[in-house]
C-alpha positions in Angstrom: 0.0 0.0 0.0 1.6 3.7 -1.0 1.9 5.9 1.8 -0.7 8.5 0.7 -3.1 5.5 0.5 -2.0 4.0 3.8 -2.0 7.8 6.0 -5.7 8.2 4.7 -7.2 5.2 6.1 -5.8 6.4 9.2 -7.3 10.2 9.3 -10.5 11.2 9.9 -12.3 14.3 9.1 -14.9 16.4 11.5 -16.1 19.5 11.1 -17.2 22.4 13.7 -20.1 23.4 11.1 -22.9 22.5 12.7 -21.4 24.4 15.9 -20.3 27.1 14.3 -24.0 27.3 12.2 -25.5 27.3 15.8 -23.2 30.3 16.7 -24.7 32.9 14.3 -28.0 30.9 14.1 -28.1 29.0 10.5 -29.9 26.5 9.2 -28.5 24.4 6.9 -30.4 25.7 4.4 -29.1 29.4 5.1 -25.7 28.2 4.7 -25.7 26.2 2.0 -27.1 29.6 0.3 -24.5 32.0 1.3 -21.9 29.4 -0.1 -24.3 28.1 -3.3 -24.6 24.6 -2.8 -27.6 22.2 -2.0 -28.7 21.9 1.5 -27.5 18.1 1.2 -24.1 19.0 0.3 -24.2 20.9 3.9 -25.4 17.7 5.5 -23.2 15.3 3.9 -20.3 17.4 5.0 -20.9 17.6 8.6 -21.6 14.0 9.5 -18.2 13.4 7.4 -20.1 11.5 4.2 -18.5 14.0 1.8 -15.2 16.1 1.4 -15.5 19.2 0.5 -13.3 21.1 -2.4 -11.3 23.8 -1.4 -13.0 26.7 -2.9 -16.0 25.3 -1.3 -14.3 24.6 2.1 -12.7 28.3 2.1 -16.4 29.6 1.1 -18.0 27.8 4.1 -15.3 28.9 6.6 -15.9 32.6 5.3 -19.6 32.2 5.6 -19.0 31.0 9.3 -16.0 33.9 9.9 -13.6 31.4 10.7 -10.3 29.8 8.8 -10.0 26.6 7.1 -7.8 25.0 9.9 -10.5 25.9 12.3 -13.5 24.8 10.9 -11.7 21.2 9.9 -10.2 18.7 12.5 -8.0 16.2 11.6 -7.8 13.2 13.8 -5.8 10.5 13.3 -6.8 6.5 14.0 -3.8 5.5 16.4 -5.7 1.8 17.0 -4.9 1.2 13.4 -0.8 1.7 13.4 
């Protein structure tokens, strides 16, 4: 297995959307409006079902006046070394 292949079964993605949406009181809906995507998209990306582009992940974190790096956590699997 490459190493690329083998570091991304061991990551996992969660986001601080639905906390930050509750912060300046959004619905999904609202959100997925300011950034111009279905209200799905919104939902898939918070319970970690779908990964976001970059444009799209920079657009939500301006939305929710936050950065990238804050609005994503990384978290590595350390059971599965």
């Amino acid at each position: 297995m490459a190493l690329w292949q083998k570091r991304r079964t061991l990551t996992k993605v969660r986001t601080r959307i639905k906390e930050l949406r509750a912060r300046y009181d959004l619905t999904q809906e609202e959100l997925a409006k300011k950034v111009g995507v279905r209200r799905e998209t919104i939902l898939f990306i918070e319970k970690g079902n779908y990964n976001p582009s970059l444009l799209l992940a920079h657009d939500i974190a301006k939305a929710l006046r936050t950065t990238i790096d804050d609005l994503f956590i990384f978290e590595e699997d350390i059971g599965r070394r």
